[in-house]
N, C-alpha and C positions, 0 to 999 in steps of 0.2 A: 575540437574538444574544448570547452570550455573552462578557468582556471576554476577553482574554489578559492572564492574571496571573504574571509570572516570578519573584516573588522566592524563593518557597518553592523554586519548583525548581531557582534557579542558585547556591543555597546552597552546595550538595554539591561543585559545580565547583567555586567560589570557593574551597572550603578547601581542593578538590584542588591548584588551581593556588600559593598559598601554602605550601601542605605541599612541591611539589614545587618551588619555584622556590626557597624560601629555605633549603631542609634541607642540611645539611653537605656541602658538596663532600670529593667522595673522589679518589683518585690514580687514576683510569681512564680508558680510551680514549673516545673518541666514538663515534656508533653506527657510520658508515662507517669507522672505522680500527679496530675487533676484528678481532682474528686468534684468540679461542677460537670455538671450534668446536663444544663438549661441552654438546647442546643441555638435559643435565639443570642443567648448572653456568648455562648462560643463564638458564635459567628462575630460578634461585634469583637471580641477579643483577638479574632484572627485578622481581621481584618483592619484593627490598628494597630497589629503587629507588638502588643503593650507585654509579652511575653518573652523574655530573654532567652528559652528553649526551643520556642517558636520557631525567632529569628534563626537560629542557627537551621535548624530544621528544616527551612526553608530554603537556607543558603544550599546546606547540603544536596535537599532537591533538586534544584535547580543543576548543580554542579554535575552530582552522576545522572543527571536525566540527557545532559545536553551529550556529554562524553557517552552515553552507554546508546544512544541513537545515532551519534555520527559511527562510534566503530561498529554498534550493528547493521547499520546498511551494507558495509565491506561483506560481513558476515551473510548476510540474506543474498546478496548477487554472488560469496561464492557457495553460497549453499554449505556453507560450515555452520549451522544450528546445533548439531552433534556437537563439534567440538567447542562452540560456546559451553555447552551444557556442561560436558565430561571436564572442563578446566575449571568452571565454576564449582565444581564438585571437587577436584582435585586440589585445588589452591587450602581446602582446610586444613589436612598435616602441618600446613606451611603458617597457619593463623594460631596453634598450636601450639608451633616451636618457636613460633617467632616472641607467644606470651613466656615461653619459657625462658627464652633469652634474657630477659630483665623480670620477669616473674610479677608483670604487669602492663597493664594494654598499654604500647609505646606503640603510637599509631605506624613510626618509623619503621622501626623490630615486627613488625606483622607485616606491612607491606612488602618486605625485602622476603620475608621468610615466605609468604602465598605467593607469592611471584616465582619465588626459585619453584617453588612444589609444581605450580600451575606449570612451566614449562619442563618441568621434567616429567607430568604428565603426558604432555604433548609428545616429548620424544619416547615415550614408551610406546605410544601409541604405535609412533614409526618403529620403530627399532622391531615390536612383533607383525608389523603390516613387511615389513622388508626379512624379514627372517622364517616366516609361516606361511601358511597359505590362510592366514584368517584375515577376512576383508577388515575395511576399517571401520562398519559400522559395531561390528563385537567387538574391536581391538577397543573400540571408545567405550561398547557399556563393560567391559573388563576394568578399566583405567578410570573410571567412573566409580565403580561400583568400589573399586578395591580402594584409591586415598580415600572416600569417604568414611568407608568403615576404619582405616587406620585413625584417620580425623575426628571421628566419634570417640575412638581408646580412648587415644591422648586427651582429649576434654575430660570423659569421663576419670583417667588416673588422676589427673591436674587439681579435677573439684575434688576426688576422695584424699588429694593433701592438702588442698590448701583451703578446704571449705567453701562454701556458697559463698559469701561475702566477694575473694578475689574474681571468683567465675562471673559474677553476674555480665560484667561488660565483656567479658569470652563468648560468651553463650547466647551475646547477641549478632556475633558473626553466625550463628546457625540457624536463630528462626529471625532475626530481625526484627530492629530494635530502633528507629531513629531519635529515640529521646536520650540516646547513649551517648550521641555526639556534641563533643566540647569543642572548643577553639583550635586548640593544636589537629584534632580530628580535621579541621573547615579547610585548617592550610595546607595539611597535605593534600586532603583532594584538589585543592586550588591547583596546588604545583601538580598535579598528575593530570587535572584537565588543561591545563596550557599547553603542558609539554606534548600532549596527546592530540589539541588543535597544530600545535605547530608541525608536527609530525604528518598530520594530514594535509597540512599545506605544504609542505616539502616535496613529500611523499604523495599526492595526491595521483598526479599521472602514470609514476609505476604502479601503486597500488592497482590503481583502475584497468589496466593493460593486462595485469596480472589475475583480475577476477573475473574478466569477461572473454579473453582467449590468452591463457596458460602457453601455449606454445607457441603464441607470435610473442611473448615475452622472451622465451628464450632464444628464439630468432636473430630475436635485435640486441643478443648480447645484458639483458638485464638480469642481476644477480638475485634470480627470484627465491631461493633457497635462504640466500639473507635478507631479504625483503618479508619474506612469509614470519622469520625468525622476531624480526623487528615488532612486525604484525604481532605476535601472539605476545610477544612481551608487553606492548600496552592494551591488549586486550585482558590480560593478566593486571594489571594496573587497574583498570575499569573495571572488574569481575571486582575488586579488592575493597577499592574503595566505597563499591556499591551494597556489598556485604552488611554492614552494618544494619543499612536500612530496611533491604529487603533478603536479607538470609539467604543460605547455600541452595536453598529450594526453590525459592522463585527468583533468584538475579538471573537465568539465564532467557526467562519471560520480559524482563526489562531491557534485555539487550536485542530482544529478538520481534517481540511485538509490536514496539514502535516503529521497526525500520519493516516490518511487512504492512504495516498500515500505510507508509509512505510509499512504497513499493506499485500499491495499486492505489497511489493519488495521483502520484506523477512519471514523469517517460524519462526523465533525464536525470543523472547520477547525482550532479552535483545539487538539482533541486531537491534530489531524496534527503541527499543529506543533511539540510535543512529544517525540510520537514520534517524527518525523524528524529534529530536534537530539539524540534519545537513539541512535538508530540510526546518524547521521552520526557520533558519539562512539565508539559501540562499532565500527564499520568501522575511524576512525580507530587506536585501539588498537588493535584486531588487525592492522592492519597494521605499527604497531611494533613488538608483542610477536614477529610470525611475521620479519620482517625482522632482528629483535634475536639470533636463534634460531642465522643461520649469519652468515657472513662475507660481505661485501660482497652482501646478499641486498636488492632494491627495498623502499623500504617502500612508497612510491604506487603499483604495483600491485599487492598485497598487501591497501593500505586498498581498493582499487575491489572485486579480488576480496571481501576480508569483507561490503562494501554489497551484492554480488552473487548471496555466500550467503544473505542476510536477506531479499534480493528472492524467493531463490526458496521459502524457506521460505513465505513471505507468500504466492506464489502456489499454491502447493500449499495450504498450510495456514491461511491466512485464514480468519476464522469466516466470514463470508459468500460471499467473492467465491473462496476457493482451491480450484484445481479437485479436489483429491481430498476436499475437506468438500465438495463440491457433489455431486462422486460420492456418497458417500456419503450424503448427503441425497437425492438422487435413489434410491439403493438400498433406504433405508430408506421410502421412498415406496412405491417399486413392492413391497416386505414389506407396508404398510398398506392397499394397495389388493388383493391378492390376499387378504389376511385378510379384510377384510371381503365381496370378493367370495364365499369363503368362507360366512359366517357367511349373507351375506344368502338363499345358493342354501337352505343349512341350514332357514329362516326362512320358504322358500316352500313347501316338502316339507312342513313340518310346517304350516303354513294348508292347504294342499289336504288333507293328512289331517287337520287339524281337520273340515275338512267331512266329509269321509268318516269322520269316528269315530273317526279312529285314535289311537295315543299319539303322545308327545313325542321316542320315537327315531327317528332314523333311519339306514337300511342305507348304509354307506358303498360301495357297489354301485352303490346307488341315486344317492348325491352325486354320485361320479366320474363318472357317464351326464350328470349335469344340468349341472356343472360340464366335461365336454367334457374330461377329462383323465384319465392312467392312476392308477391307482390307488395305485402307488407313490407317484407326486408329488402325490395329494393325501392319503396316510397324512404325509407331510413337513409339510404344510400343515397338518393336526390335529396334531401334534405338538408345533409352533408354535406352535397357538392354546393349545394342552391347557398350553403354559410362560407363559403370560400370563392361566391361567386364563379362559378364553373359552370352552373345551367340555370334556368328560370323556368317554372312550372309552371303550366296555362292551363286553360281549359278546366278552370276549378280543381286542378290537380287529375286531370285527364293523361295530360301530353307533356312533354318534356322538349326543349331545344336548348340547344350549346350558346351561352355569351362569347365572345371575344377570343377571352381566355380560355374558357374548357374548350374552344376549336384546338386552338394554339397547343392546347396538351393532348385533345386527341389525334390532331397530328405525328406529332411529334412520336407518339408511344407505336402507333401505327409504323411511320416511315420506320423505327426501330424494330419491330416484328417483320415487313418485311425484306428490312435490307440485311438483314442476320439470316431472312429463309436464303438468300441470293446468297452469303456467304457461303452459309455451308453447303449448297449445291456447287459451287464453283471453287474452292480452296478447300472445302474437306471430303468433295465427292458422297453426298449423301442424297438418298433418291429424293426426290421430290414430294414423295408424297410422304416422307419420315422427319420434315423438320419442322413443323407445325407447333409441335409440344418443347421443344427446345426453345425455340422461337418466344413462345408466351412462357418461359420462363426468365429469359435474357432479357428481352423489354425493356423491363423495368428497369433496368440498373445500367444501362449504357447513357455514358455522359458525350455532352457534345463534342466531345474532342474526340473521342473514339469512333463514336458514328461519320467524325469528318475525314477519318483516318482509312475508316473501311471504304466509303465513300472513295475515294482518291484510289485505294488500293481497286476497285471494284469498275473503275472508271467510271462513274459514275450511272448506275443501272437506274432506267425510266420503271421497267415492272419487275412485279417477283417471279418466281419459279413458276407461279397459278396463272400469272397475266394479269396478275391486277396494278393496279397504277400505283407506285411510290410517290406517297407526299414529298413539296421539296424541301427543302429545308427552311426553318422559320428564321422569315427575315431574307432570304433568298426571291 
């Protein structure tokens, strides 16, 4: 198992957040109060950072994009989506009381107060999953459904006393707001994404042990009940901090779509991790840069949408898992099985006229009848093999014979058709005249290690089940 190493990688941030937090303030608006319009003069503005709301803005980005991709990966492997969501929803009571506490946005006083909320969501959660017989996906949209409507009161009683004026930066924990964010805002998230990387470097191997099998955790004696507890309280932290920008409605999109994008990039945890702190960074930017562009434009749905485009690139185009590389990998499959079907029909025309005397060409007449296809579509098919060097076409496109190479592969596909009929008539007792269609489907796909395997196991059989002669092995 691999450790999780972050220094190298939160270098680049660190000098970001420096660069942008203590570089010259300039005489300019905030991101929500621009009134330019002129999306080329934006871009130049964004881009030498000459914006003192900007700056922060970006700082911010960067911070909850990085945090809210590392703890969603945790999240996505253990299939806690729900409970992202119904904590992100629950933490508003707590964003509420916490303005109450000083009777203005004390970034402090809301973090402590959505944090208590958010995890006393969670134990409700448990408390009626262990007490009822209602599973845990209605315990969460109960616990969901219910702080957020408390969450709303409280807002709504708060503005009917204290007017629009104190609300404004309340009410941007709810639809999200990153032009709300000042300095004191920047440090506390700072100290909640340290303590949150640190946590994952501590914590890195129980977490992981605990998301991928729950019961060899407790096996080996790990205190997963306080481990999970730890878990939701900086989860709670991330939901918190990320509020601001992207509101009670879409933070649970930021915490969940980066680390499913990363999910189907890569195979290994700690490279998710990575990637999904790189990807929750670059949604977060692009949601400021595209927000920065017009006037009064979201940036928290803006950042969900960029996580959204990443997602889909990922699923299209994932090396493994994206359906049009799969396509494709399946197309270029059914190319290699017709080629070789191909080569092998090639390979039997020319044994039977070996027996009868004959030479090494053969009538493409003759193919097209044995291969069951017109003759247009298998001139396409030699054409194919003829760019890969597998046959050469003669006779003005008459007759067809094998190079070198297309021996050597129809060989090969050959001795595999029938040292597999020789299997299954002798290890799986199947009549002779029923493995023919098994046979030309296996083919294809047995690699030389296995064939040397059967091979050894098989003692080595000269013909198949029919009596026709096994090629020997290439290079033998």
């Amino acid at each position: 198992m691999t450790d999780f190493v972050p220094a190298r990688y939160f270098t680049p941030l660190l000098a970001a957040f420096f660069f942008l937090m203590f570089a010259g303030d300039a005489a300019a608006a905030r991101i929500g109060e621009l009134v330019q319009t002129d999306p080329w003069q934006q871009m130049r503005r964004f881009f030498t950072f000459s914006d003192p709301g900007l700056r922060l803005g970006l700082i911010g980005a960067l911070l909850f994009g990085a945090t809210c991709g590392l703890l969603g990966s945790f999240i996505v492997v253990r299939k806690m989506a729900l409970i992202g969501d119904a904590i992100s929803h629950a933490v508003l009571p707590g964003v509420a009381l916490g303005f109450l506490w000083s009777m203005d946005k004390d970034p402090l006083a809301i973090l402590v107060g959505a944090t208590i909320a958010g995890l006393t969501g969670s134990l409700v959660v448990e408390l009626i999953q262990r007490t009822t017989k209602i599973k845990q996906d209605a315990a969460l949209g109960i616990v969901l459904a219910s702080f957020f409507a408390v969450g709303l009161c409280l807002i709504r009683m708060i503005q009917n006393n204290n007017g629009a004026s104190k609300i404004t930066g309340l009410k941007s924990y709810l639809f999200g707001d990153i032009a709300v964010l000042d300095r004191q805002d920047i440090l506390t998230i700072t100290a909640v994404v340290i303590i949150t990387v640190l946590l994952v470097v501590l914590l890195y191997r129980p977490l992981l042990t605990i998301g991928f099998d729950r019961e060899f955790a407790y096996s080996i004696g790990l205190p997963v009940k306080l481990l999970d507890g730890i878990f939701q309280l900086f989860l709670a932290f991330s939901i918190v901090v990320a509020l601001q920008a992207v509101g009670v409605v879409l933070v649970s999109a930021l915490l969940i779509t980066p680390a499913a994008a990363a999910y189907l990039l890569v195979n290994r945890m700690h490279h998710m991790l990575w990637v999904a702190s790189a990807i929750g960074m670059l949604s977060a930017v692009l949601g400021v840069f595209f927000s920065f562009l017009g006037s009064n434009l979201p940036t928290g749905p803006f950042m969900v949408l960029g996580a959204s485009s990443v997602f889909l690139v990922a699923y299209l185009f994932a090396p493994r898992h994206g359906r049009v590389t799969r396509w494709l990998r399946h197309r270029s499959r059914r190319r290699d099985v017709s080629n070789e079907n191909t080569l092998k029909s090639i390979y039997r025309i020319l044994e039977q006229g070996a027996a009868n005397g004959a030479g090494n060409v053969v009538q493409i007449d003759k193919l097209a009848g044995e291969r069951r296809v017109s003759k247009a579509e298998l001139l396409t098919d030699l054409r194919r093999l003829r760019r890969i060097g597998a046959v050469d076409l003669i006779a003005q496109g008459r007759d067809v014979m094998l190079t070198d190479a297309g021996l050597q592969r129809a060989r090969r596909v050959v001795r595999n058709h029938r040292l597999w009929e020789v299997y299954l008539t002798n290890e799986a007792a199947y009549a002779s005249n029923h493995v023919h269609d098994d046979a030309e489907k296996i083919e294809h796909f047995l690699s030389e290690e296995k064939v040397a395997e059967i091979e050894h196991q098989l003692d080595y059989p000269e013909v198949d089940p029919h009596g026709k002669p096994i090629p020997g092995r290439i290079g033998a």
